[in-house]
VMD Tcl script that builds the backbone (N, CA, C; Angstrom):
set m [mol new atoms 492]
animate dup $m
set s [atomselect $m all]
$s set {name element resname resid chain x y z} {
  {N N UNK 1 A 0.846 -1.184 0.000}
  {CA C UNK 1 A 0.000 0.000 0.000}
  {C C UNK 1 A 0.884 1.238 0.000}
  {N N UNK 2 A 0.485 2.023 -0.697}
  {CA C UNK 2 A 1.107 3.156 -1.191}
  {C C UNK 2 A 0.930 4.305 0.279}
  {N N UNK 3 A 2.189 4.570 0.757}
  {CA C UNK 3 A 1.160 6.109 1.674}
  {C C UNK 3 A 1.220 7.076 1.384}
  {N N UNK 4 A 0.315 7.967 1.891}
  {CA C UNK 4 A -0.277 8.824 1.444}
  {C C UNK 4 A -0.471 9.773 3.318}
  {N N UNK 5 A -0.329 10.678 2.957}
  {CA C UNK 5 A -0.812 11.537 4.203}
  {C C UNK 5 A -1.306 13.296 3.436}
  {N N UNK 6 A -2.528 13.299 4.434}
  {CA C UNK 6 A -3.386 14.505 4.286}
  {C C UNK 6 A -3.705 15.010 5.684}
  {N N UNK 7 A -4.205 16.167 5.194}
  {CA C UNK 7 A -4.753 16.506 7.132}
  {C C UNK 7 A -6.178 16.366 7.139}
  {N N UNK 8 A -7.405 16.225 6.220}
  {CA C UNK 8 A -8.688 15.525 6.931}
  {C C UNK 8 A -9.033 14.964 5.348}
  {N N UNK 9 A -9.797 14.026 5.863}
  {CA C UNK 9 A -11.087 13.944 4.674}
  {C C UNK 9 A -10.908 12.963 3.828}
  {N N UNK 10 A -11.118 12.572 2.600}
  {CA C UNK 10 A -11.172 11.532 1.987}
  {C C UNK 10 A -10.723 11.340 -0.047}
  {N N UNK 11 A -9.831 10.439 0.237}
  {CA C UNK 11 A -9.272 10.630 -1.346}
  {C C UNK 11 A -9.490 9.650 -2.339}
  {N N UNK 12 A -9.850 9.586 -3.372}
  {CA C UNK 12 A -10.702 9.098 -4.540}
  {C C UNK 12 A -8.810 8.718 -5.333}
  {N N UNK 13 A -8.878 6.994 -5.089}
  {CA C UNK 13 A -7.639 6.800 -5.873}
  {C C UNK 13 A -7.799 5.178 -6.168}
  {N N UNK 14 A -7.592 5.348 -7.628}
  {CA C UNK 14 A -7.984 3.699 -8.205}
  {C C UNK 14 A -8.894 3.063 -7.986}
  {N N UNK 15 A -10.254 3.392 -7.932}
  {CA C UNK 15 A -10.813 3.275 -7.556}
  {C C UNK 15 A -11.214 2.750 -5.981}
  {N N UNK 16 A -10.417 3.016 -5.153}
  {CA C UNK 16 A -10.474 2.707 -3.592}
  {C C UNK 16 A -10.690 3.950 -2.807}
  {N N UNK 17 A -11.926 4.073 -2.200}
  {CA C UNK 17 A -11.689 5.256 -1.578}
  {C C UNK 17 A -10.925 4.817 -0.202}
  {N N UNK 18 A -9.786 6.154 0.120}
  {CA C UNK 18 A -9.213 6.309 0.755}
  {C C UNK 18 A -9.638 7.220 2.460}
  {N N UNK 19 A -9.409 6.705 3.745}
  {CA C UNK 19 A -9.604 7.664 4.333}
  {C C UNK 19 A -8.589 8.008 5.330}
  {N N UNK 20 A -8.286 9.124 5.636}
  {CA C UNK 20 A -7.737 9.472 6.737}
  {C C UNK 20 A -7.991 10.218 8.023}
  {N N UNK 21 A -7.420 10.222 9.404}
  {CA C UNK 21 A -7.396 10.961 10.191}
  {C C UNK 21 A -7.322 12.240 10.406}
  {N N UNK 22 A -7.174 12.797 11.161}
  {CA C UNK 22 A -6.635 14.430 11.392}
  {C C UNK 22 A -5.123 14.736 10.884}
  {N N UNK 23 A -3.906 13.110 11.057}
  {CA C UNK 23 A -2.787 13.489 10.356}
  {C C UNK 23 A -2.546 12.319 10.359}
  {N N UNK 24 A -2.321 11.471 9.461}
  {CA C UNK 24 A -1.632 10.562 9.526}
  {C C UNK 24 A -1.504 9.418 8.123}
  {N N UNK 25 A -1.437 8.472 8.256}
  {CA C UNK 25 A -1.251 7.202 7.456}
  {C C UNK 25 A -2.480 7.014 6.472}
  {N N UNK 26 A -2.994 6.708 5.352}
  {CA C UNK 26 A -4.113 6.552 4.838}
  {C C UNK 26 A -4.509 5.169 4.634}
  {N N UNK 27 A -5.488 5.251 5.279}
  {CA C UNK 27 A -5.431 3.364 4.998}
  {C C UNK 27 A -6.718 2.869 4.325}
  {N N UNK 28 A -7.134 1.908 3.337}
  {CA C UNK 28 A -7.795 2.047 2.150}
  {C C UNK 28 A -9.067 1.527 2.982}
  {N N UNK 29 A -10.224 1.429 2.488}
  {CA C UNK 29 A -11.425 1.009 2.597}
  {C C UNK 29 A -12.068 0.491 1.098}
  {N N UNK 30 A -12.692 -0.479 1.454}
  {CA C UNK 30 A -14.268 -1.117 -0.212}
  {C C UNK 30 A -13.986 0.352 -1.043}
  {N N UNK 31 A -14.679 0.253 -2.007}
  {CA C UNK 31 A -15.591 1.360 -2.910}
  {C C UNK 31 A -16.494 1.157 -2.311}
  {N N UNK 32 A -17.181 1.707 -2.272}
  {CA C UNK 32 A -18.740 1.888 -2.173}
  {C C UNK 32 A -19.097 2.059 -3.110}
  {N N UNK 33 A -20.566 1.565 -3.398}
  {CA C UNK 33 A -21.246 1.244 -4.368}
  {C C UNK 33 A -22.252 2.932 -4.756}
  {N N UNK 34 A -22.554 3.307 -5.832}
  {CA C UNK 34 A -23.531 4.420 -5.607}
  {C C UNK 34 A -25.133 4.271 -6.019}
  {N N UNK 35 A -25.657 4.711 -5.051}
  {CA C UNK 35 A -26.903 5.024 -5.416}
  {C C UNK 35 A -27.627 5.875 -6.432}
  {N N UNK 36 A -26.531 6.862 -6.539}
  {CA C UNK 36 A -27.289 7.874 -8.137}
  {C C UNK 36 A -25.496 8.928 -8.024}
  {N N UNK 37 A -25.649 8.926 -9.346}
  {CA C UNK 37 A -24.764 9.378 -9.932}
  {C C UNK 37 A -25.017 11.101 -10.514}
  {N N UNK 38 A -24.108 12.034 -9.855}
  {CA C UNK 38 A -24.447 13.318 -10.582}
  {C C UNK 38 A -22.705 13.933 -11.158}
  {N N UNK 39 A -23.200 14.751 -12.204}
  {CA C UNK 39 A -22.228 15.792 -13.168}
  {C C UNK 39 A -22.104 17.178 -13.091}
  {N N UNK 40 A -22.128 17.846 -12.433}
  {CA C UNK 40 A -22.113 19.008 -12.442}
  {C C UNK 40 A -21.022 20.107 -13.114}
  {N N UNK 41 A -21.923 21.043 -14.029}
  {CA C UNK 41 A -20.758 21.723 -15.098}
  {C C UNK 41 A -20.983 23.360 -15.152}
  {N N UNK 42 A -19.947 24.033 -15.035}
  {CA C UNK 42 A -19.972 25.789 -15.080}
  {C C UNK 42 A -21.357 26.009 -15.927}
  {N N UNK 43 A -21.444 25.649 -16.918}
  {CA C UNK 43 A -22.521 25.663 -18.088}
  {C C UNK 43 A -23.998 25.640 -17.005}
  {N N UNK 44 A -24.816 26.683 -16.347}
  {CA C UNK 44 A -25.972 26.947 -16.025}
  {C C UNK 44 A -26.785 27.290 -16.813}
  {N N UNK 45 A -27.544 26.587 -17.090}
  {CA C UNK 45 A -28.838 26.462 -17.972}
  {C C UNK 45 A -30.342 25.849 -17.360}
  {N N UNK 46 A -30.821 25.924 -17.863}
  {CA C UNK 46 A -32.209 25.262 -17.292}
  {C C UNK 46 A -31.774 24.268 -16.151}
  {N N UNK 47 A -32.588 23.904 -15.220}
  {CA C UNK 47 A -32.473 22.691 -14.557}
  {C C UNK 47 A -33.078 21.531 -14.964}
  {N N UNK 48 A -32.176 20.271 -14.808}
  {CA C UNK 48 A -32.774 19.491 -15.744}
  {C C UNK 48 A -34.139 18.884 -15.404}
  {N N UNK 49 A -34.913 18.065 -16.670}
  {CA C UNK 49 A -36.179 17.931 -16.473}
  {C C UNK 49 A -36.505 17.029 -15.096}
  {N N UNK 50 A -37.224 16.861 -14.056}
  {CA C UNK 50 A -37.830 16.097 -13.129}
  {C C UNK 50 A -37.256 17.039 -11.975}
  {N N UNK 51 A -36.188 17.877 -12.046}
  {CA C UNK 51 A -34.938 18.609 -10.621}
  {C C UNK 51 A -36.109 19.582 -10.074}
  {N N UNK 52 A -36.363 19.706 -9.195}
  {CA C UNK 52 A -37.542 21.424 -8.464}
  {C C UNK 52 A -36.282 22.312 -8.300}
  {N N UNK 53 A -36.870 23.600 -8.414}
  {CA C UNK 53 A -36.436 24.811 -8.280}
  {C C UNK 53 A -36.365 24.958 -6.855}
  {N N UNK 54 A -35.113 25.449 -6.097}
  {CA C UNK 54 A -35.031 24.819 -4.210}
  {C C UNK 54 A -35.588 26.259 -3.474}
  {N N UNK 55 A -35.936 26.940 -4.487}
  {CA C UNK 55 A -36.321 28.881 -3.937}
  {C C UNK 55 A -37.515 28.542 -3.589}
  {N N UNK 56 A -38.376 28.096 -3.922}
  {CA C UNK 56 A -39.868 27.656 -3.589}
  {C C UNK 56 A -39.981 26.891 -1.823}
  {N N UNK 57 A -38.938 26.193 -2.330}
  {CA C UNK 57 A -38.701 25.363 -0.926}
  {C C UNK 57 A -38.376 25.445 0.294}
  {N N UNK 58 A -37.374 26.622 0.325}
  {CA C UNK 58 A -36.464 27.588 1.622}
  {C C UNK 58 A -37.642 28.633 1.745}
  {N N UNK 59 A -37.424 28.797 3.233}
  {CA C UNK 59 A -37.512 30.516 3.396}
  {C C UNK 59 A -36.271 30.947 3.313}
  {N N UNK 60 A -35.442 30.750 3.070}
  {CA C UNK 60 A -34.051 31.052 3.040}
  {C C UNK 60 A -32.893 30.386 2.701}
  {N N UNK 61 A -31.763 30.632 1.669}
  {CA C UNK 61 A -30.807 30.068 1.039}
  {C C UNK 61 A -29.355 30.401 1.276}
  {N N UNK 62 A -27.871 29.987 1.964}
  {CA C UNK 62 A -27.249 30.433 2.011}
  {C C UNK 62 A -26.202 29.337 0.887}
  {N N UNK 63 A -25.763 29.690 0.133}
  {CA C UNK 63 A -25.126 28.894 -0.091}
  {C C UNK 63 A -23.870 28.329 0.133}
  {N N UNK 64 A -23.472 26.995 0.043}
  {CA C UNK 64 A -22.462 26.212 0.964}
  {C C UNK 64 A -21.369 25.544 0.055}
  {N N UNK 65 A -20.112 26.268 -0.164}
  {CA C UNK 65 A -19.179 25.856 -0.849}
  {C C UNK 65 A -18.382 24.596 -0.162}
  {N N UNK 66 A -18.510 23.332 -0.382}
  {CA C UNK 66 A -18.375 22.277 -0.050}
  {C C UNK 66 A -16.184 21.833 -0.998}
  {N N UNK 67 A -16.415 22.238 -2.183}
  {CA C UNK 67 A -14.921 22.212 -2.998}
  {C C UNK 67 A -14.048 23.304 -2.185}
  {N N UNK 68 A -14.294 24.216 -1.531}
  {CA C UNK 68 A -13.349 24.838 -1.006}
  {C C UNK 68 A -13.053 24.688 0.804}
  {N N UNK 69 A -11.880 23.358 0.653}
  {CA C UNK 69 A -11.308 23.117 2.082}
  {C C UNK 69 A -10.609 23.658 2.441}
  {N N UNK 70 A -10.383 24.588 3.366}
  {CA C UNK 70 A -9.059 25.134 3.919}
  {C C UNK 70 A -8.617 25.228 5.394}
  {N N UNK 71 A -7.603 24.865 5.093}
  {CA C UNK 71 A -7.520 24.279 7.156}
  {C C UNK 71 A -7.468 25.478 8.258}
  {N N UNK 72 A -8.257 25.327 9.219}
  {CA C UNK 72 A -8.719 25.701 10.127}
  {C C UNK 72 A -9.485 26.585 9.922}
  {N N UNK 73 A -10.887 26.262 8.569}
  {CA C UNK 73 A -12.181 27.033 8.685}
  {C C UNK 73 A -13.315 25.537 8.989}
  {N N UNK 74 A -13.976 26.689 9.666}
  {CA C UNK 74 A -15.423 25.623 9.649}
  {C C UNK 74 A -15.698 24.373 8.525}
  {N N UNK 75 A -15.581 22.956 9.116}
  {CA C UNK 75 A -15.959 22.251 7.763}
  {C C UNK 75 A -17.931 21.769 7.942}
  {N N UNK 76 A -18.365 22.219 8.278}
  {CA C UNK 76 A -20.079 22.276 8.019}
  {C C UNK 76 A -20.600 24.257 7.878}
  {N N UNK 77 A -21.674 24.259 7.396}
  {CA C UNK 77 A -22.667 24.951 7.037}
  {C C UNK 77 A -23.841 24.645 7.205}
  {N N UNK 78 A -24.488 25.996 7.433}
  {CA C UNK 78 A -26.551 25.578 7.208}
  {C C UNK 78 A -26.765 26.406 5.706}
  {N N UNK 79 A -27.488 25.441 4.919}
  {CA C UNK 79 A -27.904 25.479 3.875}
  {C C UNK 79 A -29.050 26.971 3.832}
  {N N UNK 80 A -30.189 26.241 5.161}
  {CA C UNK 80 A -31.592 27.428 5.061}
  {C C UNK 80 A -32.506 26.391 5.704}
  {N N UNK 81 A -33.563 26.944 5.819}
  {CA C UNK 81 A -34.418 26.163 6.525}
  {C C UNK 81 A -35.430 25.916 5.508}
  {N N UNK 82 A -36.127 24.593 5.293}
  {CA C UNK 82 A -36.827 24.461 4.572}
  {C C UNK 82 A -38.911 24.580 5.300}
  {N N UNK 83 A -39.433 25.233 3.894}
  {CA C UNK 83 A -40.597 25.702 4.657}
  {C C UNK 83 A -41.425 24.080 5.023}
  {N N UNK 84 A -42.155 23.997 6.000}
  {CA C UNK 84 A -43.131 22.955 6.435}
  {C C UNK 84 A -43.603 22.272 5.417}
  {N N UNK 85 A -44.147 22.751 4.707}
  {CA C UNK 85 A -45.042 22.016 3.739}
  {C C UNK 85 A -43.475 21.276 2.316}
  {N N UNK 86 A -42.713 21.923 2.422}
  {CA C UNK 86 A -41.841 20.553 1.653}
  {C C UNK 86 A -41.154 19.533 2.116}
  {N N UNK 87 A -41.556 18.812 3.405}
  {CA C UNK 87 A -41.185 17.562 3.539}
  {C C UNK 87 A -42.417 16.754 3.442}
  {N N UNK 88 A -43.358 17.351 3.038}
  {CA C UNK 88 A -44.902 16.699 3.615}
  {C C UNK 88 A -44.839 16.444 1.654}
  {N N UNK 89 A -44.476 17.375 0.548}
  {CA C UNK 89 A -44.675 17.271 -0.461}
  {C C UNK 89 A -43.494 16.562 -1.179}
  {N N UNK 90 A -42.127 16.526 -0.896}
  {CA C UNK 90 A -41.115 15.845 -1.372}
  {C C UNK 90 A -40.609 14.663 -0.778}
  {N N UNK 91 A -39.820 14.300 -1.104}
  {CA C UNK 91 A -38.866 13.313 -0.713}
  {C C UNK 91 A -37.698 13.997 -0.703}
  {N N UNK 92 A -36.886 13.641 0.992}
  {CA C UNK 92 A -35.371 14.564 0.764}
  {C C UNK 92 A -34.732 14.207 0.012}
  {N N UNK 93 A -34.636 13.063 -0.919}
  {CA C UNK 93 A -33.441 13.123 -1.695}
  {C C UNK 93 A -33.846 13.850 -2.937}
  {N N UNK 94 A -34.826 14.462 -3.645}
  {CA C UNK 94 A -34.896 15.062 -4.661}
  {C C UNK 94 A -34.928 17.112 -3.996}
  {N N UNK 95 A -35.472 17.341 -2.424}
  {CA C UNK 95 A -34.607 18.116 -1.990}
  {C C UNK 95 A -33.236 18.539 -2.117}
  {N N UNK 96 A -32.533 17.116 -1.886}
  {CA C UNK 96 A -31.457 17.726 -2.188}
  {C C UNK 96 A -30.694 17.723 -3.280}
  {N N UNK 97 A -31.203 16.808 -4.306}
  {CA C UNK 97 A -30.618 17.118 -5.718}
  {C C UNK 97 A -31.233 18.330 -5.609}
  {N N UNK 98 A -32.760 19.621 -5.723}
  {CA C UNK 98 A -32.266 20.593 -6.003}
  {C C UNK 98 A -31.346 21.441 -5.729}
  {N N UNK 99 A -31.128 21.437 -4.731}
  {CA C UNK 99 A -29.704 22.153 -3.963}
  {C C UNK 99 A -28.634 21.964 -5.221}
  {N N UNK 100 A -28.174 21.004 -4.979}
  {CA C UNK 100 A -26.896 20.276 -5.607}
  {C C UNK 100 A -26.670 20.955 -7.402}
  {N N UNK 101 A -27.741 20.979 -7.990}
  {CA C UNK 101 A -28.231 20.957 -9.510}
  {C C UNK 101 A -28.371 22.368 -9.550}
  {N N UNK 102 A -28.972 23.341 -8.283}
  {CA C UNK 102 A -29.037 24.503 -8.413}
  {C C UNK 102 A -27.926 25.358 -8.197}
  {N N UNK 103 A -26.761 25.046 -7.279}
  {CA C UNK 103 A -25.442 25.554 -7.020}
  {C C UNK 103 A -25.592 25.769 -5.940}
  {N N UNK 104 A -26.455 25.686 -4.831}
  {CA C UNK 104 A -26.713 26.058 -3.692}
  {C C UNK 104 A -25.814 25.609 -2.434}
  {N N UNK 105 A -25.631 24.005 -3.327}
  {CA C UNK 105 A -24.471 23.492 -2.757}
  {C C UNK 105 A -23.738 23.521 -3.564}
  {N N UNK 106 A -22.381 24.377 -3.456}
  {CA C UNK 106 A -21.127 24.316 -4.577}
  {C C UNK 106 A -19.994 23.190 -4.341}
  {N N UNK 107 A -20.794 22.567 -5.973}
  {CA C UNK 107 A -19.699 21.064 -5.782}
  {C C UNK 107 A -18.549 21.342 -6.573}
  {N N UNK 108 A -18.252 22.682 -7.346}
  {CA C UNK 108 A -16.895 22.976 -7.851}
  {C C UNK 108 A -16.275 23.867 -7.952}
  {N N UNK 109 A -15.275 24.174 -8.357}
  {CA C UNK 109 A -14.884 25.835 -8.214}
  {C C UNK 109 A -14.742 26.242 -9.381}
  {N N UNK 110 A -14.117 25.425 -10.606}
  {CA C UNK 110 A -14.078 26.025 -11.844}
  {C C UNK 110 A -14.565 25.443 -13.319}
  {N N UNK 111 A -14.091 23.889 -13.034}
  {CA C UNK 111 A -14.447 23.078 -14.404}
  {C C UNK 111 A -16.044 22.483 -14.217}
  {N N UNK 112 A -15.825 21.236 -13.590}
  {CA C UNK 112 A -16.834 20.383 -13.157}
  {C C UNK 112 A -16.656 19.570 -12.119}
  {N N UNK 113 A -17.799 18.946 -11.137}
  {CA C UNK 113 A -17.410 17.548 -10.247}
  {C C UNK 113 A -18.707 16.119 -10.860}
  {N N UNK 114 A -17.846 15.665 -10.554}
  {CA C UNK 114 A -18.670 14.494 -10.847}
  {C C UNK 114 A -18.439 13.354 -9.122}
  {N N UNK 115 A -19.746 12.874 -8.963}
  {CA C UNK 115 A -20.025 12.269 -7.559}
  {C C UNK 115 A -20.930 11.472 -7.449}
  {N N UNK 116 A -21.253 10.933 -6.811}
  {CA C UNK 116 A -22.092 9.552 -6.430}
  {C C UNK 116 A -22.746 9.481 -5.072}
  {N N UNK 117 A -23.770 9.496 -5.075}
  {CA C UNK 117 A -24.452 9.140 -3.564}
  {C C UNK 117 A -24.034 8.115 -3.090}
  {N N UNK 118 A -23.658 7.463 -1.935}
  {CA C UNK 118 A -22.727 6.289 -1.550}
  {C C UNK 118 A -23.451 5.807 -0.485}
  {N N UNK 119 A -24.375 6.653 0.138}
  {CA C UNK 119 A -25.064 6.363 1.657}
  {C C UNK 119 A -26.585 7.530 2.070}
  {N N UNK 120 A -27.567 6.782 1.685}
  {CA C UNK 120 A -28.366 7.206 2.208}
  {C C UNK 120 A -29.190 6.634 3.700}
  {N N UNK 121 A -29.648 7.523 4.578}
  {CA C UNK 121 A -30.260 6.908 5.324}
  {C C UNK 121 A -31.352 8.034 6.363}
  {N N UNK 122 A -32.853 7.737 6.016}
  {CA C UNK 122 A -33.598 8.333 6.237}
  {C C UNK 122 A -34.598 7.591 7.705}
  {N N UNK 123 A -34.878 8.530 8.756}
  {CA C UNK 123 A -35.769 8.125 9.237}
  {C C UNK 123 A -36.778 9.028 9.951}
  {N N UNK 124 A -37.326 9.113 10.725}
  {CA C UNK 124 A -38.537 9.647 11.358}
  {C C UNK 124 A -37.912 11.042 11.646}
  {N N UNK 125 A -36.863 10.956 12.590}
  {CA C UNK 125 A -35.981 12.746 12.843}
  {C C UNK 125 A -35.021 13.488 12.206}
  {N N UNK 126 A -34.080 12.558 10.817}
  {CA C UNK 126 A -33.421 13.191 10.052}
  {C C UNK 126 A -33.153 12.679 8.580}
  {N N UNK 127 A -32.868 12.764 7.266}
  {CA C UNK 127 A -32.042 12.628 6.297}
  {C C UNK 127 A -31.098 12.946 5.981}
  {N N UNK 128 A -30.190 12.038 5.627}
  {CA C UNK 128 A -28.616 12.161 5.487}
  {C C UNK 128 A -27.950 11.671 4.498}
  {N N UNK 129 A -27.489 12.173 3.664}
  {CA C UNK 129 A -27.093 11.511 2.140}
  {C C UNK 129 A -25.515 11.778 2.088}
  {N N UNK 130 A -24.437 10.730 1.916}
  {CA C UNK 130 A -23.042 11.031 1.944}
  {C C UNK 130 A -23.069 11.130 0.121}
  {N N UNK 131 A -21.477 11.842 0.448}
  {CA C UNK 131 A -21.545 12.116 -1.256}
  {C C UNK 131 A -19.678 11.841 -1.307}
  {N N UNK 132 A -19.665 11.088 -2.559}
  {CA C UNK 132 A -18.044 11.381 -2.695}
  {C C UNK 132 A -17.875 11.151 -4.468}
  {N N UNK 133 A -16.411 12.162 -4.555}
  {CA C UNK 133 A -16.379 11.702 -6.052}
  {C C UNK 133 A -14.884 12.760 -6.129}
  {N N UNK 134 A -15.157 13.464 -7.433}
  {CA C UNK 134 A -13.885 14.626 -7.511}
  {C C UNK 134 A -14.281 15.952 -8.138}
  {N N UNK 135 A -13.516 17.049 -7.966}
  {CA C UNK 135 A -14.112 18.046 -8.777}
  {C C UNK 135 A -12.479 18.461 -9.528}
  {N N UNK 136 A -13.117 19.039 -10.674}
  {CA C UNK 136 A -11.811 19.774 -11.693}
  {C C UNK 136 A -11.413 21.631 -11.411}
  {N N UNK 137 A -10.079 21.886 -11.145}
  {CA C UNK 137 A -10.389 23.001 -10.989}
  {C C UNK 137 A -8.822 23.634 -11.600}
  {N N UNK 138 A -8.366 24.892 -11.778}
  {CA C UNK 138 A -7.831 25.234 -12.777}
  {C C UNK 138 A -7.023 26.549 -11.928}
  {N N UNK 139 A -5.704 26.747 -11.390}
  {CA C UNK 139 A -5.434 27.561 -11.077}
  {C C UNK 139 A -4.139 28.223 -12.020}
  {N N UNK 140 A -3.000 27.715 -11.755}
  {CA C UNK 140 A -2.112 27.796 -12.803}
  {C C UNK 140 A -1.928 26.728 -13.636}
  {N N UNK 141 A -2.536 25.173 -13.181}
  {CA C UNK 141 A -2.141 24.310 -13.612}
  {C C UNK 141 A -3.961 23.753 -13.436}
  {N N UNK 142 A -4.476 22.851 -13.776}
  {CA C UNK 142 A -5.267 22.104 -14.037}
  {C C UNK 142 A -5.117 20.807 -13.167}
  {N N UNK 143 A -5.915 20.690 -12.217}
  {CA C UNK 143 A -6.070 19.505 -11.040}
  {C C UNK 143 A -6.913 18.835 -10.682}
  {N N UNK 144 A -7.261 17.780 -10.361}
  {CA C UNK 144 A -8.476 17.355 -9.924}
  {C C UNK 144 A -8.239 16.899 -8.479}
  {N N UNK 145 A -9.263 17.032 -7.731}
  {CA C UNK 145 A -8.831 16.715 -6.146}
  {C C UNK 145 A -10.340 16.100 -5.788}
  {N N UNK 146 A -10.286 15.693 -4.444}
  {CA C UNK 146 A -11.594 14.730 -3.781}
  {C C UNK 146 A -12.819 15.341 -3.396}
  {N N UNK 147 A -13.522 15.032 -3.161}
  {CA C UNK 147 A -15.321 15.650 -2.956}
  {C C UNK 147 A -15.529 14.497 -2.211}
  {N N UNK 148 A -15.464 14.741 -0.756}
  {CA C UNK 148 A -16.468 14.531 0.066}
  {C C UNK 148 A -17.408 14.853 0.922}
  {N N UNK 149 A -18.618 15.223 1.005}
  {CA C UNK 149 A -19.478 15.496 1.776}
  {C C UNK 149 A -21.172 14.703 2.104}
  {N N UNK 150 A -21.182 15.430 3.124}
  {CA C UNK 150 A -22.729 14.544 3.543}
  {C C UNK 150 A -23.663 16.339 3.949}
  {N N UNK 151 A -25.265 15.422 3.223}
  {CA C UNK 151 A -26.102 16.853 3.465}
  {C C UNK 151 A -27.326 15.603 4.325}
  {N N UNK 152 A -27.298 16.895 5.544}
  {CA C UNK 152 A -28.634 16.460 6.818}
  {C C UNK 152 A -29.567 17.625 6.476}
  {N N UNK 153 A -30.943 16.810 6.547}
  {CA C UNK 153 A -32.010 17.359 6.553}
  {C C UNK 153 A -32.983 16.957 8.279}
  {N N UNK 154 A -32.851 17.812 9.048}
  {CA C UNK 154 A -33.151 17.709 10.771}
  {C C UNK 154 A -35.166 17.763 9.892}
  {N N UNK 155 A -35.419 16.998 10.167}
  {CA C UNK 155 A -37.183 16.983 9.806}
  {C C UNK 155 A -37.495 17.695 11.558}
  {N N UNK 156 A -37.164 17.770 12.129}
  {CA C UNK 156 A -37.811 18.126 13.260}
  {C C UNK 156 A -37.692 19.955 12.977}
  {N N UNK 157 A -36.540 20.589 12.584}
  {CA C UNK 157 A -36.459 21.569 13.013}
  {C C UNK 157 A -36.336 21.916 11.308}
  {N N UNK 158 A -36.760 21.075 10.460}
  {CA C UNK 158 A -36.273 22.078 8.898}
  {C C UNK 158 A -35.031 22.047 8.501}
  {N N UNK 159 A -34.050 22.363 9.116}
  {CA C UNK 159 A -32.671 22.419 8.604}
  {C C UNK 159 A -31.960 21.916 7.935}
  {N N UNK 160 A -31.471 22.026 6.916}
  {CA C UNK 160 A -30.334 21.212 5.959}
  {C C UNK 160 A -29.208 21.743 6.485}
  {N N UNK 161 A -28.094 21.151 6.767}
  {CA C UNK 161 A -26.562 21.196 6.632}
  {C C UNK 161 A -25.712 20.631 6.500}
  {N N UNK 162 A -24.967 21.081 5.456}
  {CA C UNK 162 A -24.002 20.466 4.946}
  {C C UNK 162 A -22.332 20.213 5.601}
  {N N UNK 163 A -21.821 18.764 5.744}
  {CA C UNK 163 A -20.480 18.677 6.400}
  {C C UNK 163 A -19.449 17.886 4.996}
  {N N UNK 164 A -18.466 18.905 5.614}
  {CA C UNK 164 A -17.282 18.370 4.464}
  {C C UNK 164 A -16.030 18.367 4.997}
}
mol reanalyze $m
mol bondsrecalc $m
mol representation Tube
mol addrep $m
């Protein structure tokens, strides 16, 4: 096994996702399998057909740059609170594809990310969907680096937030 050291979070290599500690050794884990597959590209255009528009849904939107890690800032956010009547009318996981599809959650900084739902799990007091994959981004040189995050939806209190 190849090492590898990072200071948090999770790395997308040969197909093995990788995880590590706060500092140390990386030691491999399965793939995980995905549940739905998304692409996300600079190119904003319509949302695609079946996605809801997530403005209808919030009383309020902050949006949550998830591609930009930098050590020693906050790694979660609150998305907004979603109004009463859209958990009674949706299902959170098409909640949160709108987010995701709308930019609300920013899965890239310049090219595109591409990611996979890996873990859902819904019950009576919350929804929680993990996400991992990579995004492309372009500073002097052209890179691709890891995307991991998970978005909670608190059904008790409305809240979406996102941890990365």
């Amino acid at each position: 096994m190849k090492r590898r050291y990072l200071l948090t979070g999770l790395l997308w290599a040969s197909g093995v996702l990788v995880g590590v500690g706060a500092v140390g050794a990386a030691r491999e884990q399965p793939a995980r399998p995905c549940l739905a597959n998304y692409t996300i590209t600079r190119e904003r255009g319509p949302l695609p057909a079946g996605v809801l528009s997530p403005r209808p849904l919030f009383a309020s939107i902050t949006p949550c740059g998830v591609a930009r890690q930098y050590p020693g800032e906050p790694q979660a956010c609150v998305v907004g609170g979603l109004r009463s009547a859209a958990l009674r009318r949706y299902m959170p996981r098409r909640i949160v594809e709108s987010l995701l599809y709308a930019g609300d959650i920013e899965t890239m900084l310049h090219l595109h990310a591409t990611f996979c739902l890996s873990e859902e799990m819904d019950s009576a007091e919350q929804y929680r969907a993990n996400f991992h994959g990579s995004h492309a981004y372009c500073t002097n040189e052209c890179t691709t680096a890891p995307l991991a995050f998970t978005v909670t939806i608190d059904k008790r209190t409305r809240t979406v937030t996102v941890q990365y």
